[in-house]
Backbone as JSON, one array per atom type, in Angstrom:
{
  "sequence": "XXXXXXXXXXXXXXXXXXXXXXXXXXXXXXXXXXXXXXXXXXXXXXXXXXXXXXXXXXXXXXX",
  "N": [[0.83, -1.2, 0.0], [1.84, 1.41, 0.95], [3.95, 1.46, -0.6], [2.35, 1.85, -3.5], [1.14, 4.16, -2.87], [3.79, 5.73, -2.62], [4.55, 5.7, -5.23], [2.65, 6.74, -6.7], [2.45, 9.52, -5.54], [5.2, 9.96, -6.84], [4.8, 10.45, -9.39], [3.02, 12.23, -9.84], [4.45, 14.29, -8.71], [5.99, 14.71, -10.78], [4.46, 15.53, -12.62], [3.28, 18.06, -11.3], [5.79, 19.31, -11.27], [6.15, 20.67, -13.58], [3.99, 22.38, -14.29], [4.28, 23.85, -11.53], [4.61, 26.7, -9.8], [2.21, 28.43, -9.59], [0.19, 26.85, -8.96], [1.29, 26.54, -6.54], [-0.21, 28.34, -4.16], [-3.16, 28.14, -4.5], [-3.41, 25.04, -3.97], [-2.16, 25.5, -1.13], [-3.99, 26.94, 0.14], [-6.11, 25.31, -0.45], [-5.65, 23.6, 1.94], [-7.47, 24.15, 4.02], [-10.3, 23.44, 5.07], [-13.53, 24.34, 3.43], [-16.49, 26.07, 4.03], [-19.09, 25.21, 3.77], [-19.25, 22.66, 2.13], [-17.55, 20.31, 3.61], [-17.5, 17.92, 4.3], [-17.62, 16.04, 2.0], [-15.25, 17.25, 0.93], [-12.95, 17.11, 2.88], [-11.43, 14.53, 2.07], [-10.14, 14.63, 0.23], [-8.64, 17.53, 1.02], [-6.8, 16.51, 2.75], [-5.61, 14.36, 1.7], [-4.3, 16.43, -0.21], [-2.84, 17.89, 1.98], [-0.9, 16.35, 3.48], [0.69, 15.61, 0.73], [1.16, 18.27, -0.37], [2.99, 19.08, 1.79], [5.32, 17.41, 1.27], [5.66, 18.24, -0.74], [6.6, 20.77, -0.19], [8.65, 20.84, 0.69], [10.79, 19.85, -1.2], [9.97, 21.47, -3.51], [9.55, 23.87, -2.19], [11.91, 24.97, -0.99], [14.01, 25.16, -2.92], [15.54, 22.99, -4.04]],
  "CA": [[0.0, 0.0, 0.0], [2.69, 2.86, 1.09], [5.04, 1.8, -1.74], [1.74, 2.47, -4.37], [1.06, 5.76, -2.87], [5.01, 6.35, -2.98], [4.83, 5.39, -6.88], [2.01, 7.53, -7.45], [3.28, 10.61, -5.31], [6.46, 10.53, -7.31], [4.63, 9.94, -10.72], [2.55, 13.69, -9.56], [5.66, 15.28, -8.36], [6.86, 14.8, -11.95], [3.84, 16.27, -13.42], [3.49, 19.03, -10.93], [7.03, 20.16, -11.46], [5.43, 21.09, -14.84], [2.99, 23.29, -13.61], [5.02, 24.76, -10.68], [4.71, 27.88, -9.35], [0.73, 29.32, -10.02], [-0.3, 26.27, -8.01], [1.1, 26.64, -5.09], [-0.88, 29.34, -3.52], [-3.92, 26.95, -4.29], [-2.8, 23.94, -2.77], [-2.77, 25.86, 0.65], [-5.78, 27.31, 0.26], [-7.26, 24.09, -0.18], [-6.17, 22.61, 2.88], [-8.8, 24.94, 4.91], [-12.27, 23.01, 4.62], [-14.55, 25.35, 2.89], [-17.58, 25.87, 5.48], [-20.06, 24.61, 3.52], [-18.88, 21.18, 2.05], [-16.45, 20.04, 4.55], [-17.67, 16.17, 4.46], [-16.92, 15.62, 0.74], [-13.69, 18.3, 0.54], [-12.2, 16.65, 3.81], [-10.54, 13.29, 2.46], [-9.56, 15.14, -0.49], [-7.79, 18.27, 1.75], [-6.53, 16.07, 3.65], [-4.48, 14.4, 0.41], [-3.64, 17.27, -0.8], [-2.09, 18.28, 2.69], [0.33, 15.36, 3.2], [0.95, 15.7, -0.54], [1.73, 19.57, -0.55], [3.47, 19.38, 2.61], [6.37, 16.62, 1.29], [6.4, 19.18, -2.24], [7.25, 22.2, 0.34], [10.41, 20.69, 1.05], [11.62, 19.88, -2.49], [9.64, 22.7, -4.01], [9.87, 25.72, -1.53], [13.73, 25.09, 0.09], [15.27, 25.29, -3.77], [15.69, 21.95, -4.72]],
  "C": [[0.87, 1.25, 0.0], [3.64, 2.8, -0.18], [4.26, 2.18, -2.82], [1.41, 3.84, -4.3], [2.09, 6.33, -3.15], [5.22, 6.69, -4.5], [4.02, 7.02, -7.12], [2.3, 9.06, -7.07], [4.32, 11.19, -6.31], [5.56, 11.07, -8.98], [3.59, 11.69, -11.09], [3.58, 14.7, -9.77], [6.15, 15.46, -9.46], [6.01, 15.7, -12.75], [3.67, 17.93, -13.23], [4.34, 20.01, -11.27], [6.56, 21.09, -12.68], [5.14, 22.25, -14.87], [3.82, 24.39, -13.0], [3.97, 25.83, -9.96], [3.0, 28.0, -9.04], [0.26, 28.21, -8.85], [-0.27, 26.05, -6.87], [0.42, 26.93, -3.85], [-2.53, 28.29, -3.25], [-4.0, 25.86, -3.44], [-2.98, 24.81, -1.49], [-3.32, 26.19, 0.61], [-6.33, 25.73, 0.91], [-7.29, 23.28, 1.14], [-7.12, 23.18, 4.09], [-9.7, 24.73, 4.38], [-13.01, 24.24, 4.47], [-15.91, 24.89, 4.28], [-18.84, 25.01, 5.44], [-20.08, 23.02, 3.12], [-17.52, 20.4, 2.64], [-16.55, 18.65, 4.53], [-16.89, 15.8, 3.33], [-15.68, 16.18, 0.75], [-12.69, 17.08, 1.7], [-11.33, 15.7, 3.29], [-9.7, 14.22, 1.09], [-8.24, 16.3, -0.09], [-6.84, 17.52, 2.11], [-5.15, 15.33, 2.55], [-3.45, 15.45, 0.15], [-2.59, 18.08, 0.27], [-0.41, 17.94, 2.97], [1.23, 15.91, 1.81], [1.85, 16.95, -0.85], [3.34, 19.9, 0.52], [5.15, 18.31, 2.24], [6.91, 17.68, -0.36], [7.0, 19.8, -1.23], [8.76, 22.4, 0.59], [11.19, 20.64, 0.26], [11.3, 21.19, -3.33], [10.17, 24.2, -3.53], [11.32, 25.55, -1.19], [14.89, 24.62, -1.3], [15.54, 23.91, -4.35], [15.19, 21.65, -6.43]]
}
């Protein structure tokens, strides 16, 4: 299970890099549940937290 999420993490991180920049700001947004759909948003945030939070280190600190 952790080595398929590892796969698919990396297999993002490659696409992301892409992207870059514009999305960042997004990404943290998102991990603050909106007020109104907080049930559905939650497992999704909650992804995207982990997720953002292992870019911040390769992304934000220059790498």
């Amino acid at each position: 299970m952790r080595m398929r999420m590892m796969m698919k993490t990396k297999m993002m991180r490659k696409k992301e890099k892409r992207r870059k920049r514009k999305r960042r700001t997004e990404i943290f947004l998102s991990h603050q549940p909106r007020k109104g759909n907080e049930a559905e948003f939650s497992s999704f945030s909650y992804f995207l937290f982990f997720f953002s939070l292992g870019r911040g280190f390769g992304a934000g600190w220059g790498a």
